[in-house]
SERO-4910 file (N, C-alpha, C, O; in steps of 0.05 Angstrom, whole numbers):
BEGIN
 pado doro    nc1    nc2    nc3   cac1   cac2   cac3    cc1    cc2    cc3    oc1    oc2    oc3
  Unk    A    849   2209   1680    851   2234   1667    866   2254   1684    876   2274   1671
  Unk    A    869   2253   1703    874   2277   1723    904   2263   1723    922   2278   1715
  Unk    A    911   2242   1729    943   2240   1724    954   2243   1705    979   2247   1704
  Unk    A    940   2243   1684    951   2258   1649    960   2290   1652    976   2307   1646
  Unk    A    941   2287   1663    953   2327   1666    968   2334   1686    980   2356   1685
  Unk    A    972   2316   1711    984   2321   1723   1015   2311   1714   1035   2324   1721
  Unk    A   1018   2287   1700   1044   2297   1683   1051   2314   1671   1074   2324   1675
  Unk    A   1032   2325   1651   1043   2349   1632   1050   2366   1648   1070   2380   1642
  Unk    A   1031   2373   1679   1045   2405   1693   1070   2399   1706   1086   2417   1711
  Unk    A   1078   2366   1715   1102   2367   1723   1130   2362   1696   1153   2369   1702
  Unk    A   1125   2354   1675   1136   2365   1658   1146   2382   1644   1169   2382   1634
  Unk    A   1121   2406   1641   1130   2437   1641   1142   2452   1662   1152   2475   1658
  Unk    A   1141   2439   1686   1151   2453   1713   1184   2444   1708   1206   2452   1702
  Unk    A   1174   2429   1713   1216   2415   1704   1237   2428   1681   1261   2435   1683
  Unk    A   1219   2429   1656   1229   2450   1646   1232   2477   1647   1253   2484   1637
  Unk    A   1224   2487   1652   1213   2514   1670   1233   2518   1690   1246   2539   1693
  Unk    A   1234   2495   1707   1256   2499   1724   1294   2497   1716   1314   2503   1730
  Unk    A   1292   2487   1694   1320   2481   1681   1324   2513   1658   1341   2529   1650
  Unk    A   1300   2508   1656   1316   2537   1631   1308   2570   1650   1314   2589   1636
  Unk    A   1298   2576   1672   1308   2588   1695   1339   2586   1702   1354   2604   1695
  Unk    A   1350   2565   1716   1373   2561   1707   1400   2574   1690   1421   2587   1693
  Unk    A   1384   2559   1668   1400   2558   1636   1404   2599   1635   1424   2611   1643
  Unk    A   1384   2608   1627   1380   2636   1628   1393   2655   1654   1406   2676   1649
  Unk    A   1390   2646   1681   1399   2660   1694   1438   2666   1691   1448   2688   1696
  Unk    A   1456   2632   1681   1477   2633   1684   1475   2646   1653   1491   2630   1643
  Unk    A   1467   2660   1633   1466   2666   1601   1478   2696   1607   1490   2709   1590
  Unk    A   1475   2701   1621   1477   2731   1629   1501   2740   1648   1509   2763   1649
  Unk    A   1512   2718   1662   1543   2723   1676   1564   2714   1655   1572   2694   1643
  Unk    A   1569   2743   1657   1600   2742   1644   1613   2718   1656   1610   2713   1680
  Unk    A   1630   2699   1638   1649   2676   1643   1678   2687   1642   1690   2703   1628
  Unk    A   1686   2671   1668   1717   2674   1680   1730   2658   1665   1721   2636   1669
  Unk    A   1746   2657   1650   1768   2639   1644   1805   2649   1648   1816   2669   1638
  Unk    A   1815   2630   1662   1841   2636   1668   1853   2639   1652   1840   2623   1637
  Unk    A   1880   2651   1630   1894   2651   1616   1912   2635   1626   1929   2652   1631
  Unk    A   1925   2606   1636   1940   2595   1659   1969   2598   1655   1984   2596   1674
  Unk    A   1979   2605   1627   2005   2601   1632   2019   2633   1639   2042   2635   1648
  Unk    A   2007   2648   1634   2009   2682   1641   1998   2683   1658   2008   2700   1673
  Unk    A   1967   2667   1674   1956   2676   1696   1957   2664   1716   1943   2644   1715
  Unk    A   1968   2666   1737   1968   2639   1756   1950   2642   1775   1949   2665   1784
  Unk    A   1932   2624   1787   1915   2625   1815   1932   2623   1833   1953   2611   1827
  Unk    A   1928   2634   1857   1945   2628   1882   1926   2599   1901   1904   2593   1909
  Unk    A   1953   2589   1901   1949   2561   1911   1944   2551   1948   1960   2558   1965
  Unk    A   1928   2541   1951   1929   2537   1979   1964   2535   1992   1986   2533   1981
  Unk    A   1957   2537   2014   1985   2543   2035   1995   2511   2038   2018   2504   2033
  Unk    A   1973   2494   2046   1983   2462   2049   1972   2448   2014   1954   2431   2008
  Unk    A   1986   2459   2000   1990   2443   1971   2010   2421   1978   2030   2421   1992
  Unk    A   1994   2398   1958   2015   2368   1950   2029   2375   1923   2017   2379   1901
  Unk    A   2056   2375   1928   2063   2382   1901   2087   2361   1902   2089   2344   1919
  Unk    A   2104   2365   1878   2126   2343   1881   2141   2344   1903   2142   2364   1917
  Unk    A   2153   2322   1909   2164   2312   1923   2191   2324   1911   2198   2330   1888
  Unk    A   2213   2327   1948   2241   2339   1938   2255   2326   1962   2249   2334   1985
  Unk    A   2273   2304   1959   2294   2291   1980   2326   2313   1976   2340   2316   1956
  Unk    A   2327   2323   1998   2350   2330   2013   2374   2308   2014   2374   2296   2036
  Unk    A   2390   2300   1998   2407   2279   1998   2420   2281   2026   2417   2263   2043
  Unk    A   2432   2300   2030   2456   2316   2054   2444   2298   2076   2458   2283   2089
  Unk    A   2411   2300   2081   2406   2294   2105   2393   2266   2103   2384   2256   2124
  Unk    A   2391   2252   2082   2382   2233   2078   2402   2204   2089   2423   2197   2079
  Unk    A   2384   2191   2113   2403   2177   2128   2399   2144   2119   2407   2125   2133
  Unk    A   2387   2139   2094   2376   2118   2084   2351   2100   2112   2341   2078   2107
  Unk    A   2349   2104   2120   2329   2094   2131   2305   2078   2127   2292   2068   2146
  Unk    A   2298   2074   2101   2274   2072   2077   2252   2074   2096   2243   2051   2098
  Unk    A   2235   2096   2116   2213   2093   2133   2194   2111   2105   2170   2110   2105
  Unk    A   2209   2123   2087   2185   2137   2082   2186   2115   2052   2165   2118   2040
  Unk    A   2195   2105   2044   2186   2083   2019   2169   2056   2032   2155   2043   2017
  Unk    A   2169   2050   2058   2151   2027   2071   2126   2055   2076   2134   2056   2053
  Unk    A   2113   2068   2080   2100   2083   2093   2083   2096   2062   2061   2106   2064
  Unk    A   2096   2095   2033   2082   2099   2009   2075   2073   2006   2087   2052   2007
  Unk    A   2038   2083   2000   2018   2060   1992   2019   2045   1969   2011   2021   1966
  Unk    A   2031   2065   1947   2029   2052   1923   2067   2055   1912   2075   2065   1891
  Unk    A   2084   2043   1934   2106   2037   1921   2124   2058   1898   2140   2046   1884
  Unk    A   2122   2077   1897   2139   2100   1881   2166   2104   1900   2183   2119   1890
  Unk    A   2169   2095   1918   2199   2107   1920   2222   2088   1923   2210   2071   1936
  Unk    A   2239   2081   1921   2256   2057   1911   2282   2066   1928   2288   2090   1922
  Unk    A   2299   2055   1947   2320   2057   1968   2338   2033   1961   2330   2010   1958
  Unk    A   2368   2046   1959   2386   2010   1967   2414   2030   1978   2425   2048   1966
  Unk    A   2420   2018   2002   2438   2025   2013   2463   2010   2009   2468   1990   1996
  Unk    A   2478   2023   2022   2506   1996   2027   2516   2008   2057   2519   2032   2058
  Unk    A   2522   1991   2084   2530   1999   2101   2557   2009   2092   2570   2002   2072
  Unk    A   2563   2028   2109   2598   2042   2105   2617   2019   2126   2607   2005   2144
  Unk    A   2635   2019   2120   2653   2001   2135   2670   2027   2156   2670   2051   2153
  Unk    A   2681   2012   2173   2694   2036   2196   2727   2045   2187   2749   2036   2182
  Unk    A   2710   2071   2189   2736   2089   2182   2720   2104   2152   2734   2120   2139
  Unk    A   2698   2100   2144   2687   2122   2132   2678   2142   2141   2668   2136   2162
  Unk    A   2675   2173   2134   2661   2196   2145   2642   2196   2128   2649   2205   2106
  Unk    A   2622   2190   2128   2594   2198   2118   2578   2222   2125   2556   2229   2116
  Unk    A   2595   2235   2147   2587   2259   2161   2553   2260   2175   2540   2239   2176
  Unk    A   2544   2287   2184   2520   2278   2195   2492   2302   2180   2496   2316   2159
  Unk    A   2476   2301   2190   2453   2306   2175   2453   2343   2193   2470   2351   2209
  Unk    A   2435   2355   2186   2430   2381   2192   2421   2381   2222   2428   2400   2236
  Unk    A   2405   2360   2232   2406   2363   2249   2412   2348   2272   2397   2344   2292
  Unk    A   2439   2338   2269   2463   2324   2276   2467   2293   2277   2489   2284   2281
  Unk    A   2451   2280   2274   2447   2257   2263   2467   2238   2242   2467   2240   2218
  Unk    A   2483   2219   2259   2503   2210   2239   2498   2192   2222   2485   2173   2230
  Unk    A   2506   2192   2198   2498   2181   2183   2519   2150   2179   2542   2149   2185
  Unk    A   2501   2129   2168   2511   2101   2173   2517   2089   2151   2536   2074   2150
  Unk    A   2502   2094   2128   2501   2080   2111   2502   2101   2087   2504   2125   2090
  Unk    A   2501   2085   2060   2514   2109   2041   2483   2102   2021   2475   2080   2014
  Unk    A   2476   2123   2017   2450   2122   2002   2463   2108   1962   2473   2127   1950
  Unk    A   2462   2096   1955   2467   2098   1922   2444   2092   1915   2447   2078   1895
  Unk    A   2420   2095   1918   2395   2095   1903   2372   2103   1917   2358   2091   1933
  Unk    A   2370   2132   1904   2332   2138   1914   2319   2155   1893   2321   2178   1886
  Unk    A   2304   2133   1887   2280   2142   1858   2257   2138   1874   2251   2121   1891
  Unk    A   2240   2166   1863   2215   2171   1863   2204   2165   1837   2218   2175   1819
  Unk    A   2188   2154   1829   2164   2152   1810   2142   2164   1805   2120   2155   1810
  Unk    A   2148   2192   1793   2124   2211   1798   2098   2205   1779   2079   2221   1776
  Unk    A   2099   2180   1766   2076   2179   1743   2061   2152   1760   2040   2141   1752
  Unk    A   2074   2146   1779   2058   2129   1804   2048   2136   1836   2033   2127   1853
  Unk    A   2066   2160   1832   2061   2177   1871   2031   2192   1867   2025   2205   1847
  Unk    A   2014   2188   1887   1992   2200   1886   1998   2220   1900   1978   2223   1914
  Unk    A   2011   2234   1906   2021   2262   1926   2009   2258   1951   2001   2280   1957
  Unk    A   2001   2239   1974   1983   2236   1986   1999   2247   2014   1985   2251   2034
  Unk    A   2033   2250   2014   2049   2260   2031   2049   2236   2063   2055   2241   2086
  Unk    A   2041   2212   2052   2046   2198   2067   2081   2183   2073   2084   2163   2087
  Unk    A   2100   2196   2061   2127   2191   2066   2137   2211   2074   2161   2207   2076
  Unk    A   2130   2235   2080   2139   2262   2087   2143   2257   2120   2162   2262   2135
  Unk    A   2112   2243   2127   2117   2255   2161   2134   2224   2174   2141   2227   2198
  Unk    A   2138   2206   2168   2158   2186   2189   2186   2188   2178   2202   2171   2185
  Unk    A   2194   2214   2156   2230   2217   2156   2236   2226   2181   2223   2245   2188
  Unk    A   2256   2215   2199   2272   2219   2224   2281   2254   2221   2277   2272   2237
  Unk    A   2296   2254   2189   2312   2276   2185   2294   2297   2170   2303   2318   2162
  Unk    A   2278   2292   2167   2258   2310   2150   2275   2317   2122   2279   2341   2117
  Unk    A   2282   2305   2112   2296   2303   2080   2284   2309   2059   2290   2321   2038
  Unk    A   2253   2291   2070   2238   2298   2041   2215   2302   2047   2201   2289   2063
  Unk    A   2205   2326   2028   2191   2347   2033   2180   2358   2007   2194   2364   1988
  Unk    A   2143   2362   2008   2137   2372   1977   2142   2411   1979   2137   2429   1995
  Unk    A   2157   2404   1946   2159   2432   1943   2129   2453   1930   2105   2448   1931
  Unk    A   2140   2471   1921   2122   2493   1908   2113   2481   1878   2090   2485   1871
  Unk    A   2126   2470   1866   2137   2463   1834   2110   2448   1834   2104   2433   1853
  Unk    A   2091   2451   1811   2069   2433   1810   2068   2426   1770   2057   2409   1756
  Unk    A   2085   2447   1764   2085   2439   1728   2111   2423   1723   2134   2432   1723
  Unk    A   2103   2391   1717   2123   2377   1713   2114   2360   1691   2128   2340   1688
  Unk    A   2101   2361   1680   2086   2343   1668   2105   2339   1642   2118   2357   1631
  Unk    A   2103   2302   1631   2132   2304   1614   2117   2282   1590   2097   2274   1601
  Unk    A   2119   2271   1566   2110   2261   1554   2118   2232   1551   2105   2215   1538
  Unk    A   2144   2227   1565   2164   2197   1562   2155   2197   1598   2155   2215   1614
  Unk    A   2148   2171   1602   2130   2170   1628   2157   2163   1644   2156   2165   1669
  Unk    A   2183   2155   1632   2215   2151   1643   2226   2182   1655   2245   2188   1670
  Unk    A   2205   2201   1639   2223   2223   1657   2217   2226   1682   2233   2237   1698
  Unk    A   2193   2217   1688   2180   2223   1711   2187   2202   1737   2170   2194   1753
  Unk    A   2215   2194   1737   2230   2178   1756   2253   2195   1761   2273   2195   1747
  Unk    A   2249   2208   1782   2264   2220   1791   2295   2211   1806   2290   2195   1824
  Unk    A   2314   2213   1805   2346   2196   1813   2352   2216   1823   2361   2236   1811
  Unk    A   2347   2215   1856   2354   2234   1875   2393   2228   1890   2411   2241   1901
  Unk    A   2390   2207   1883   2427   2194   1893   2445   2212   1881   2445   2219   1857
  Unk    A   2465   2220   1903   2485   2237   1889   2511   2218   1882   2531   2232   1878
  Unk    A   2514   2196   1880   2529   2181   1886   2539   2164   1851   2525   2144   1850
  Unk    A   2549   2164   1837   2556   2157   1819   2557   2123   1809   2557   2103   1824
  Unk    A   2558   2124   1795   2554   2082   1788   2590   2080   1793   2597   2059   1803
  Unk    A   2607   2093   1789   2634   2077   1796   2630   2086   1829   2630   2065   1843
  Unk    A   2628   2106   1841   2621   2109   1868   2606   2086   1880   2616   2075   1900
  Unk    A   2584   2078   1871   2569   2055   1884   2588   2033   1875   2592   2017   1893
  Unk    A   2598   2028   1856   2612   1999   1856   2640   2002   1872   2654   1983   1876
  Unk    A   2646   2024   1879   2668   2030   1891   2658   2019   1929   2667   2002   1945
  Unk    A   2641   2037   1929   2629   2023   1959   2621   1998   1968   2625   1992   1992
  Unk    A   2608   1979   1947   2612   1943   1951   2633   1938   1950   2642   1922   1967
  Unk    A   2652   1952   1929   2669   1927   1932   2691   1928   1961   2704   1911   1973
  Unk    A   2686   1956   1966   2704   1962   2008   2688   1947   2029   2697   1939   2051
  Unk    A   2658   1945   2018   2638   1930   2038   2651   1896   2032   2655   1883   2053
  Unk    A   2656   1883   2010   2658   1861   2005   2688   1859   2011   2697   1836   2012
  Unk    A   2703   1879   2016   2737   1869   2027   2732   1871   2054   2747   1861   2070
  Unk    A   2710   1887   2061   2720   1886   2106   2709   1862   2104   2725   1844   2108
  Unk    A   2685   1854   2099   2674   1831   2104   2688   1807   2105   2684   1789   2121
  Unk    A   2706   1807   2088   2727   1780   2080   2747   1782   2096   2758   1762   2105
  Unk    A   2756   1806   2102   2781   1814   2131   2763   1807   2151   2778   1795   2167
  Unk    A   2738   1806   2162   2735   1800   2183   2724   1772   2182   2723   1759   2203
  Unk    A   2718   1764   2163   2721   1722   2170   2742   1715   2167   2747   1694   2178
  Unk    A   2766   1729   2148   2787   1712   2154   2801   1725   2178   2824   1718   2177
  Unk    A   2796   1739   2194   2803   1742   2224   2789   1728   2233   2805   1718   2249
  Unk    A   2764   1714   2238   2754   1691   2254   2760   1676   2248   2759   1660   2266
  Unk    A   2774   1661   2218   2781   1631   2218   2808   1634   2237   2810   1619   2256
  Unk    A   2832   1657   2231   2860   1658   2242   2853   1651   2267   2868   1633   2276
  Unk    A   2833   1659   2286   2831   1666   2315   2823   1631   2319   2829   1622   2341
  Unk    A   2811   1614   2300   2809   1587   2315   2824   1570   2315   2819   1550   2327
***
């Protein structure tokens, strides 16, 4: 008998303690943001998209081995000698000619784990956090400044030194 009632008082107490609660938040005015007229101010170290600096981008791919889940995609072509590929901002010469760097922003977890082993610091999250797109293709970003006849222009100078310099080793035997 005495544990019968001692349910019902912990029963009513529980309730008792939820609609305390319930009643206390009944009475605070509710905040709601208006978000596209109202903006919150955002922490100072926000993950936001990702932004590659082509200029300084020395193909390197340290920061596509260094993303966990594979969003950033690199293919180089070495330059043959006697190209100027010029050098990076912070003097760093550049070797190779970037023709492909896609980000995959509907796969990057923003986790900024490719930001800190760029040599050149190229790429870097910006401010921009509204990107959101409905074709999940927009959200692959084609950071290469380099054109599809530009890249086929660059194999095929990579694929003529190459052949000048074996057929200078067969001449030389």
């Amino acid at each position: 008998m005495k544990e019968y009632f001692s349910n019902i008082f912990t029963a009513f107490s529980t309730v008792w303690t939820g609609m305390k609660i319930t009643f206390k938040h009944l009475f605070i005015p509710s905040v709601t943001i208006q978000y596209p007229e109202v903006r919150l101010q955002l922490p100072e170290r926000e993950r936001n998209r990702l932004y590659v600096n082509m200029d300084d981008c020395i193909g390197c791919d340290q920061c596509a081995r260094a993303c966990p889940v594979n969003c950033i995609s690199i293919e180089t072509v070495k330059s043959v000698p006697g190209d100027d590929l010029g050098k990076t901002s912070n003097g760093k010469k550049k070797a190779l000619w970037v023709t492909r760097f896609d980000i995959d922003f509907a796969k990057c977890c923003y986790c900024q784990l490719c930001v800190f082993p760029c040599p050149t610091e190229c790429i870097y999250m910006t401010d921009v956090y509204e990107f959101s797109e409905f074709d999940r293709d927009k959200l692959i970003y084609e950071f290469s400044t380099l054109t599809k006849e530009e890249k086929r222009e660059k194999l095929e100078r990579l694929d003529r030194h190459y052949n000048e310099r074996e057929a200078d080793k067969l001449g030389r035997m």
